[in-house]
N, C-alpha and C positions, 0 to 999 in steps of 0.2 A: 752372718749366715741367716739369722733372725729377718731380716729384711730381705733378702730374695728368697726363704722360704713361703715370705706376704706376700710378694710380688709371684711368685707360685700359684699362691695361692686365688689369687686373685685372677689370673688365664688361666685357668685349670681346661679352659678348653678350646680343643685345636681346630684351627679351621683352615678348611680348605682353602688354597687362592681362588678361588671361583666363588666359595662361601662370603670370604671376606669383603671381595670387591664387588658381589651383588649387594653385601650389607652397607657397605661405604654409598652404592650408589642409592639405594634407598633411602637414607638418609640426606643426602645431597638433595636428589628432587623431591620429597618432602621439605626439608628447610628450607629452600630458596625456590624449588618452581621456577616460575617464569620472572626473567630480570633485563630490565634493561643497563647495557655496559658502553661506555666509549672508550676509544683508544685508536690505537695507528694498525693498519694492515700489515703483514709481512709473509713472507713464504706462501705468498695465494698459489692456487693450484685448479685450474678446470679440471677435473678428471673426464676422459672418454665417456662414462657411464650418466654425464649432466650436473653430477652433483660437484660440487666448490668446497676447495677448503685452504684454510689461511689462520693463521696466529693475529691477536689481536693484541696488543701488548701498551703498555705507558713505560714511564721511568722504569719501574721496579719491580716490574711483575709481566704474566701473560698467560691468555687462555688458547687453549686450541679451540676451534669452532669448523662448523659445517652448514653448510647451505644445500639439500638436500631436493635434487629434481624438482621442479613444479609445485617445491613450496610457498616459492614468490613469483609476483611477475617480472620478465626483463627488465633491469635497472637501465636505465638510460645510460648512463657510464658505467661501462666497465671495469670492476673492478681491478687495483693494483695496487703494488709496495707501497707504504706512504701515507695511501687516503687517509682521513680524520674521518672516523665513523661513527656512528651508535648504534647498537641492534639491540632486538630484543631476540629473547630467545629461551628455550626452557636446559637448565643447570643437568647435564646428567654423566654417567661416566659410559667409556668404549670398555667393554669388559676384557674384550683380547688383545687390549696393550694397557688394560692398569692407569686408564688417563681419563679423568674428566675434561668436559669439554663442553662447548654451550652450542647447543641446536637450533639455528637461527630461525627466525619466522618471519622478523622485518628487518629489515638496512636503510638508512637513511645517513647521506651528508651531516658531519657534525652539527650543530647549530638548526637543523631545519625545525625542529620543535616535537618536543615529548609528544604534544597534543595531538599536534596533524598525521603521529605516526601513530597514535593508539585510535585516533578514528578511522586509518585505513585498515590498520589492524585487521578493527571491529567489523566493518564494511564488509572485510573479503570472507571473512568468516561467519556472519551469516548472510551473504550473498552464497556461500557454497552449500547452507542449509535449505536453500530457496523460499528463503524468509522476504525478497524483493521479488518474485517470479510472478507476473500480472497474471495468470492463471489464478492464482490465491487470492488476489485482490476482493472484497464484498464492493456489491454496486450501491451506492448511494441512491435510497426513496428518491422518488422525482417529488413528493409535497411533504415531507415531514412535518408530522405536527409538534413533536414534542424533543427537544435537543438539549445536548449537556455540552458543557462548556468547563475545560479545565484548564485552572490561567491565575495570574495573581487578581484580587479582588480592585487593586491601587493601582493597577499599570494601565496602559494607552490602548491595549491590546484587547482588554473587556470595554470600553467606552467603545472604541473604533467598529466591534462587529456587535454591540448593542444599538447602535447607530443607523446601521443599514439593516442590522433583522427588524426595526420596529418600524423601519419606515418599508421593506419591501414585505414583509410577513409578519401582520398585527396580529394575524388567527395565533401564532406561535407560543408554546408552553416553552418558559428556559428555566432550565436547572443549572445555575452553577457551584462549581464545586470549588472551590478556594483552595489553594495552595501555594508555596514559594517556589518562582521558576529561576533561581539563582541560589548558588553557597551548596555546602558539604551536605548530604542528604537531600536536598530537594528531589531529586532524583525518586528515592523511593516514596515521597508524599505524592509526587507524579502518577509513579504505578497503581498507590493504593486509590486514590484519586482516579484512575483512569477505570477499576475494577469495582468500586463501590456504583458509580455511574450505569454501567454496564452490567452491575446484577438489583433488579426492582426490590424491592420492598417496604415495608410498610409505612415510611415517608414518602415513597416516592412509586409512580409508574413507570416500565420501563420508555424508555427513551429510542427516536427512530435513531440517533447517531450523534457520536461526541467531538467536539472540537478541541483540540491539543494546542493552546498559542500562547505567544509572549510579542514580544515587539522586538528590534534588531538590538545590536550590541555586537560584540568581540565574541571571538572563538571560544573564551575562558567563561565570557556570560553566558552564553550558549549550551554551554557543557554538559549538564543535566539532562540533554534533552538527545543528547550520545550515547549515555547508557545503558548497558545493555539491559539493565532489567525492565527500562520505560522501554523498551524495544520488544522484548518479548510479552511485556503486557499487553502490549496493541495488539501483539500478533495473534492472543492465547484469547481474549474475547470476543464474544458471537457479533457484536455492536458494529459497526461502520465508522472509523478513525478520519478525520480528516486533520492533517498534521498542518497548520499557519505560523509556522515559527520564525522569527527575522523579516527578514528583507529579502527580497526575491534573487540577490545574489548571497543570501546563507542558505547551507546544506546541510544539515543534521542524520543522522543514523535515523530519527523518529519521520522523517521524512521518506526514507527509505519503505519502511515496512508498513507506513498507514498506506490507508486504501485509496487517498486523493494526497497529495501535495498541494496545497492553493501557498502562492508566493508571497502574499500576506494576511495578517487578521483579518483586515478590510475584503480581500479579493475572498477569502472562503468564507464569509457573510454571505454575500453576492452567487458565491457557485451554488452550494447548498439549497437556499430558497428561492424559489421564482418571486420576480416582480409584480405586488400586485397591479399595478399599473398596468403594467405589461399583459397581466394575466387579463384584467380587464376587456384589455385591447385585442385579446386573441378572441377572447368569447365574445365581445360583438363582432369582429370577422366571421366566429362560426356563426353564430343568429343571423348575420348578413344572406351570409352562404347558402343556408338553412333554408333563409326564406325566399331565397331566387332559384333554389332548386325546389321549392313547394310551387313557387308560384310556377315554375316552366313543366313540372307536372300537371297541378293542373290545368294550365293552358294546352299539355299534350292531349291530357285525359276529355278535353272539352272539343279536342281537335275527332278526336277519337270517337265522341257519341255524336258528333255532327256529321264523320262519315258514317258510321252506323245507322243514324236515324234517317240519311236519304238511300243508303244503301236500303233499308225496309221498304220508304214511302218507293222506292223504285219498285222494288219485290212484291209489294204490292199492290200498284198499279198494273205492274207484269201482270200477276195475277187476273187482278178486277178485267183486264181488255182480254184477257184468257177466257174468262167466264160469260164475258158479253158475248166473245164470239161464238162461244160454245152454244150459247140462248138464242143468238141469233142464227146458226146452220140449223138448229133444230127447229126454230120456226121456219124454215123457210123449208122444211124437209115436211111437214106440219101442212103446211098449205101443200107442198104438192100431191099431197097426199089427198087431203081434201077435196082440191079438183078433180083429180081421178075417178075419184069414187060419183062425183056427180057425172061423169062421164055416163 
């Protein structure tokens, strides 16, 4: 009696089914959130209303799940009994049947890879924020003098666009900021890397625009540079991002949300700064230009005082035989005069 008096003791209080299973479900999505699970389809179900629902099940176990209107885009394959799947999705419970259940947010083919489904994830989710929308985008200075560079100090990637800024733009101030772009954390030496850049002080000047690069590798090398917090770093500073990461067939999230994509280190050297060469080559075309539109002025303006100045010598000639005749009707008005009177 002594021990279910404890056990009394201990639920001394009563809870509502409603209390209970909002408690269970608070718990639930507190401890687990969002998870990815695999297993086999069963009892799929379109509903009229858009949303899907199906049992996901192994040997031993199963979860109910739902796929909720226009939380993903059309799967290519339609879903059925069977498939081998993985989704992600966040853990929570249906209050009005007492059932937890997992509220999907991506679906993927077994095997297609953790990776390529947490950057699509990432992608659709702040593409919904309009963290990609080109309205947002800041426009890159047409002559920056002074630029920051975030990248490792030993890779191919700082050689490659040190290489073409020294030889297309020698005026050039660089700042670089040294950081690891590979392994656990690089990630946020990125971000702080990318925010130290972008606010001046008393080392340094601010900077017209910072470059983001590495050199190519694998999806898993890459990886750092999918994160969402080098993602909204880019987005959250006043600076001009130009993201050079890979090889012009790799795609990263920080690609996404910088203000340029150039397809490599080498090629966002090259977009950034003009050619002095080039530059060169334009300013003796203007001085050319310049001076064939001086010279064809002045040759108008020469054209101009030459009709001017016969246009006078005429006008005044007019004149001068104006005057003579005028001297001459009066002498000769003068003389007849004269005779008369000796008349």
């Amino acid at each position: 009696m002594q021990l279910t008096g404890d056990l009394f003791a201990k639920t001394s209080k009563v809870f509502t089914v409603a209390e209970l299973t909002r408690a269970i479900r608070g718990t639930l999505e507190t401890k687990f959130g969002a998870v990815w699970v695999q297993g086999e389809i069963s009892n799929y179900k379109l509903h009229p209303s858009g949303h899907q629902y199906f049992t996901l099940k192994d040997a031993r176990a199963q979860i109910a799940c739902v796929i909720f209107r226009n939380t993903m885009p059309p799967l290519r394959t339609p879903l059925m009994d069977g498939a081998q799947v993985q989704v992600y999705g966040q853990v929570s419970v249906f209050e009005a049947r007492g059932q937890y259940q997992l509220t999907v947010q991506v679906l993927q083919p077994r095997g297609l890879g953790l990776l390529q489904a947490k950057f699509e994830a990432l992608k659709r989710k702040l593409d919904a924020e309009g963290l990609f929308a080109a309205e947002r985008k800041r426009v890159l200075p047409k002559f920056p003098r002074r630029i920051g560079i975030v990248t490792s100090p030993s890779g191919a990637a700082i050689r490659d666009i040190l290489n073409v800024l020294t030889r297309r733009g020698p005026w050039l101030e660089i700042l670089i900021n040294p950081v690891r772009v590979q392994g656990t954390g690089a990630a946020a030496e990125i971000a702080v890397a990318i925010r130290d850049l972008a606010t001046p002080n008393e080392n340094w000047q601010p900077v017209d625009l910072i470059v983001v690069a590495r050199g190519g590798g694998s999806m898993e090398d890459l990886w750092e540079f999918n994160e969402e917090i080098v993602a909204r770093t880019i987005v959250d500073v006043s600076v001009p991002i130009v993201s050079a990461i890979g090889h012009e067939i790799d795609f990263t999230i920080c690609d996404f949300v910088a203000d340029v994509r150039a397809p490599t280190p080498s090629a966002a050297a090259e977009l950034i700064v003009p050619d002095v060469v080039d530059l060169r080559r334009r300013i003796d075309g203007c001085e050319r230009a310049v001076s064939r539109e001086l010279i064809k002025r002045l040759r108008d303006a020469q054209q101009e005082i030459d009709v001017g100045r016969e246009t006078l010598r005429r006008c005044l000639a007019h004149r001068v035989d104006n005057y003579k005749r005028g001297l001459s009707t009066q002498s000769r008005a003068r003389d007849r005069h004269t005779t008369q009177s000796f008349r």
